[in-house]
Residue, then its C-alpha position, 0 to 999 in steps of 0.5 A: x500500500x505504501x507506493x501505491x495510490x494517488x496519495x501515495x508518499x504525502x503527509x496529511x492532516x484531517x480535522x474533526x476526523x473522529x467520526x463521520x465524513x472526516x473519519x472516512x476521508x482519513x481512512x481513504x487517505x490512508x488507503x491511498x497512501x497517505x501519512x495522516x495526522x487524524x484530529x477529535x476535538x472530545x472523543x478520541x475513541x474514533x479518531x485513535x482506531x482510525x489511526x490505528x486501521x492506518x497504521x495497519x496499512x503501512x502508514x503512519x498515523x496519529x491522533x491529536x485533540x484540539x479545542x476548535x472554540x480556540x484559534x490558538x489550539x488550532x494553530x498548535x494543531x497544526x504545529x504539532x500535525x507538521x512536527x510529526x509527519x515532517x510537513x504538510x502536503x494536504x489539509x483537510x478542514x472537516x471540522x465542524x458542528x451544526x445548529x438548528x435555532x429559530x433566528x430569533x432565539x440564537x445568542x451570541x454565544x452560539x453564534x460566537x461557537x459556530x463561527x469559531x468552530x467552522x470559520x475562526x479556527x480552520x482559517x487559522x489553521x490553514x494559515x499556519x499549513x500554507x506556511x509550511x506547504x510555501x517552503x515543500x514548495x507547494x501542496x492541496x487544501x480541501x474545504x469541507x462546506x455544505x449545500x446550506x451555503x448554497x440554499x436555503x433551510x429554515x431555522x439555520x441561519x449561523x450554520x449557513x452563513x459558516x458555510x457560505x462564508x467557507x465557500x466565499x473564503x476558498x474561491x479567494x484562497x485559491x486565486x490567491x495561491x494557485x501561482x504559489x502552487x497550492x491548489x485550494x477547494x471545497x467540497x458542499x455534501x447534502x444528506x450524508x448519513x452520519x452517526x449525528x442524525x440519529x441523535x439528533x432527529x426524533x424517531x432516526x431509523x435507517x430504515x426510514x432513511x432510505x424511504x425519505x431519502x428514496x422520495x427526496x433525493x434525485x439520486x434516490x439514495x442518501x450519501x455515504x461518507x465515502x463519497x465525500x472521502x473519494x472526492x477529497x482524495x480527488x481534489x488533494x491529488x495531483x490531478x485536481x492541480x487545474x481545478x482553483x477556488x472552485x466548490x464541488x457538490x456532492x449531494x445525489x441532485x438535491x440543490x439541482x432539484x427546484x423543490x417547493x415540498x418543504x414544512x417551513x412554517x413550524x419550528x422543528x422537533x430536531x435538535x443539533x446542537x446537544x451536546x456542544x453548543x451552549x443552549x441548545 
């Protein structure tokens, strides 16, 4: 597995890969060859047996923690990440957390929270990256946002504007330092079934997953993390060294499809959020 794949030979870092999409793109990476600094900021339980499945392949791999509420421990991850695999060739901003709030009911300190989680901190700790990437002479940045920069859910106004602001920040990112040669993109995913829907959503089956997802979804089925793992391992290769500042959607149609089905008058019984937001 070393000398093989499109990663193969580079040194990346995957934050907020402990579950989810950011724990599958740390594992594709590793399945094509990369090294991979692995980041969790509460548990570490997914982020260390991922590191641990990598380094069965041949790889080298750690997990490390960091507080994304704080740029500075953002930064410090970024530094240890370096110190650790040598440099940096790909980074990943996958971190990131969700709310569901009527626009009316959110604080300032929930709003502070996912600004400083989505935006702040991955913002910061790119800067640190590129740093490093200036002096190996190059590398890839992949930004995750979310089809809620795109279009519009009620009761998601912090959420989106995290996300939208992702996909402003890469397109000029990326003019900015394609010449330097760092190619930077994001990738906006819709529904992909993740450990958090089930917690969040009241009555979450897979089962009724697949139906809603089978009358709402134009591909007819929901994501899987793997789908955004293969794109991310895409755009940080170097065959996407001619894509620039560009955002790719990964959604099965769903922004694609003008649907006017929406309950959009009620607030909803979901709650993302619990757990990591202060209120919620």
């Amino acid at each position: 597995m070393s000398d093989q794949g499109k990663l193969a030979g580079k040194k990346a870092l995957v934050t907020g890969s402990g579950t989810g999409i950011g724990r599958e793109i740390a594992l594709e990476f590793g399945r094509q060859g990369a090294d991979v600094v692995l980041h969790y900021g509460h548990s570490a339980v997914g982020a260390e047996s991922a590191a641990k499945e990598i380094q069965a392949m041949g790889r080298r791999a750690t997990a490390l923690k960091a507080n994304f509420e704080s740029a500075a421990e953002a930064v410090g991850l970024a530094r240890r990440a370096i110190e650790f695999l040598g440099g940096i060739d790909c980074l990943v901003n996958n971190s990131g957390i969700t709310m569901n709030k009527p626009f009316l009911k959110v604080t300032p300190e929930q709003y502070d929270t996912l600004m400083n989680v989505n935006f702040r901190s991955p913002f910061f700790i790119a800067q640190a990256v590129v740093e490093n990437m200036l002096s190996r002479g190059g590398g890839a940045i992949c930004n995750l946002t979310s089809i809620h920069g795109l279009i519009g859910a009620p009761e998601h106004s912090v959420y989106a504007a995290t996300k939208g602001a992702i996909i402003a920040y890469t397109r000029t990112l990326g003019v900015e330092l394609a010449h330097k040669g760092i190619h930077v993109n994001a990738i906006a995913p819709g529904w992909i079934n993740v450990e958090n829907h089930a917690k969040a959503v009241p009555g979450f089956t897979e089962k009724n997953a697949i139906e809603a997802a089978r009358n709402a979804v134009p591909a007819g089925r929901f994501g899987l993390p793997l789908d955004v793992a293969k794109l991310a391992v895409f755009l940080c290769s170097d065959d996407a060294g001619f894509i620039v500042g560009q955002t790719l959607v990964v959604d099965g149609g769903t922004v694609s499809l003008m649907s006017l089905i929406s309950d959009f008058r009620n607030e909803s019984a979901a709650r993302f959020g619990i757990g990591y937001v202060p209120g919620v």
